[in-house]
C-alpha positions, 0 to 999 in steps of 0.5 A: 704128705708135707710133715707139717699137715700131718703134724697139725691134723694128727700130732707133731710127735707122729710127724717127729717119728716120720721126719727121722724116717725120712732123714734116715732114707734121705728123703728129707734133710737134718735141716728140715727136721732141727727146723720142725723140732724148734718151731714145735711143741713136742712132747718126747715121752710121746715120741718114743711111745710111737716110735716103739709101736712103729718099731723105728726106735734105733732108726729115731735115735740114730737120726736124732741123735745127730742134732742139738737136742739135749742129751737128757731127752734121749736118754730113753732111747739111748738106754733101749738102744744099748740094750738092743746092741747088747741083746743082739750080740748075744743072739747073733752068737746063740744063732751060730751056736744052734745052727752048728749044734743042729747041724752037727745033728745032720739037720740043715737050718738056714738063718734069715731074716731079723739078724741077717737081714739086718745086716745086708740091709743096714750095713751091717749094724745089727743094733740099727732095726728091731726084731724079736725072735730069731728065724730058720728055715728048714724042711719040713721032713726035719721037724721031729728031729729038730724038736728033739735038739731043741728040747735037749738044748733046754728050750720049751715049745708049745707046739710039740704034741700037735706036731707029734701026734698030727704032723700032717696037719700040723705041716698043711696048717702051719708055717713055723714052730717057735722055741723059747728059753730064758738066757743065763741073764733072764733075756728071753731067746725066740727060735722059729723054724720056717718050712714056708714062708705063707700062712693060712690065710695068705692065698699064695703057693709061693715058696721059699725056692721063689722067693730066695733062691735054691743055692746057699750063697749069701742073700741079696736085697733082690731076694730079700725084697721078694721076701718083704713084699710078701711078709709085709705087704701080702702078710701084715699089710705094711704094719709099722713104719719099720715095714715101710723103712724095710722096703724103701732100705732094699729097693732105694737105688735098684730095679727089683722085680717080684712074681706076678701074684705079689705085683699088687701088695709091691704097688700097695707098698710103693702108695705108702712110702710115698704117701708117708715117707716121700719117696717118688710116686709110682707110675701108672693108675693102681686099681680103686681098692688097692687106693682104697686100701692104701688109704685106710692103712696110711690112716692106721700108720699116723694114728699108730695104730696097733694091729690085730689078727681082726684087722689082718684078716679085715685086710686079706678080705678087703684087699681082694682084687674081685667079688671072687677072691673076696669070697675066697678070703672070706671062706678061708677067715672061717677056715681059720678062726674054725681051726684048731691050734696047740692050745686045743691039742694040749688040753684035751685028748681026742682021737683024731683031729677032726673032732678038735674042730667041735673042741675049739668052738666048745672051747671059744664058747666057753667063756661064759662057762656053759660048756665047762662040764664037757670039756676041762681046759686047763 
């Protein structure tokens, strides 16, 4: 799509946000966006709202930071970006220091994703993406060991009594457990432990062996690719920009190849980064819903957008292949929204899991506080 289209039917700080991306991937010139940034009304304090919910705000400032513009209009973005640098640093050395604590423990963790991926995507600059929490594998046999290191390293976890008295379950329903606490200076430290990388509604098998490798070297961006494809692409459908960005940072210059189940979500990313941020248009003819859909979250993307579970799980159903698998991710959106969680278990206790599926829709229902005299949810 031409910047100035998207600029004139949705807004010239979308098309702002876009050209940084495409400058930053080298899909377009610095020329081209001092070019659109002088001819254009562009209101700044939209910008930086956008690029925050595309989660593209280091990307923004790096690529803008570059030309003429007025220090006073980036201020915004440099102040987020400092703070980013610094807050990165120090997850970078509570990462290293939890993963020696567990594994002088006897409990095996691996980082990946947020700051390593960072830095074997970006070259190495921890401060050039965006991420939240902090990610580990480890085996699922290692949970109630590694909870115990946790809880004694001062972080919190709302999920400790569902994995404690249902671990089976918990292990079948879902992927990860996340850990919390503040740092000395207030900033809030994410931890989470995956043992799979698909959720509950992905119908997928794939495993972490598949998708990274089974040795400990360092990780490469072939695997990462496979990683983003599905965490992205089959799992979030392509969220933000940034998801974009990430794809296009792997696979730009290099041949990859994903497993079969994950072929349609890559030809799905590919329809966006060329649609949005003007990469090569792929080969071949993609089925209609899969153009269809394409569609849909590229118009989700310029509008940015915000998703939800809803239209997560909107997509799992649309994106379906046939009447089939549409019928399966419908019967598993039921699953899901049936199922019951660690707010369930932790505010009633019942005797076996079972019965907190009658509490979780006791609970749902509840909202109207019809159902306040079986149940006392805290």
């Amino acid at each position: 799509m031409e910047i100035d289209a998207i600029s004139q039917t949705y807004s010239p700080e979308i098309a702002c946000v876009i050209l940084c991306c495409r400058v930053f991937i080298k899909t377009a010139a610095v020329t081209d966006l001092e070019h659109f940034v002088a001819h254009g009304d562009i209101d700044w304090e939209e910008v930086y709202r956008v690029a925050t919910l595309h989660r593209v705000r280091p990307i923004v400032y790096r690529v803008l930071n570059n030309t003429h513009l007025p220090e006073s209009t980036l201020i915004r973005f440099r102040n987020y970006c400092h703070a980013l640098s610094v807050f990165a640093f120090e997850r970078q050395i509570e990462s290293a220091r939890i993963q020696q604590v567990l594994g002088q423990q006897g409990i095996p963790v691996r980082m990946y994703k947020g700051l390593d991926f960072t830095k074997v995507v970006y070259g190495g600059d921890i401060s050039l993406r965006e991420f939240t929490d902090m990610d580990m594998m480890i085996a699922p046999g290692q949970l109630s060991a590694m909870v115990n290191v946790m809880k004694a390293e001062g972080y919190v976890c709302s999920q400790v009594e569902y994995l404690r008295r249902f671990p089976t379950d918990f292990v079948t329903n879902k992927k990860d457990i996340c850990f919390y606490k503040r740092s000395p200076l207030g900033r809030l430290f994410g931890f989470e432990f995956h043992y799979r990388p698909t959720n509950f509604m992905m119908d997928q098998s794939l495993g972490f062996d598949e998708l990274l490798g089974k040795d400990s070297s360092p990780f490469t961006h072939e695997q990462y690719y496979r990683l983003m494809v599905l965490n992205h692409g089959a799992s979030d459908y392509y969220p933000n920009l940034r998801s974009l960005v990430d794809i296009v940072m792997l696979s730009q210059d290099r041949v990859m190849d994903v497993p079969p189940k994950l072929r349609r979500y890559e030809r799905l990313g590919q329809e966006l980064t060329s649609q949005l941020l003007n990469c090569p248009a792929p080969a071949g003819t993609a089925d209609r819903t899969l153009l269809k859909c394409a569609t849909l979250i590229t118009e989700w993307q310029l509008t940015a957008t915000p998703r939800t579970n809803w239209e997560r799980i909107y997509m799992h159903i649309r994106f379906s292949p046939s009447i089939l698998h549409k019928l399966r991710s419908m019967a598993r959106a039921v699953c899901y929204f049936a199922l019951p969680n660690e707010r369930d278990i932790n505010n009633v206790q019942l005797p076996s899991f079972k019965l907190y599926y009658l509490a979780k829709i006791i609970r749902l229902l509840n909202i109207s506080g019809r159902f306040k005299k079986v149940f006392s949810w805290s």
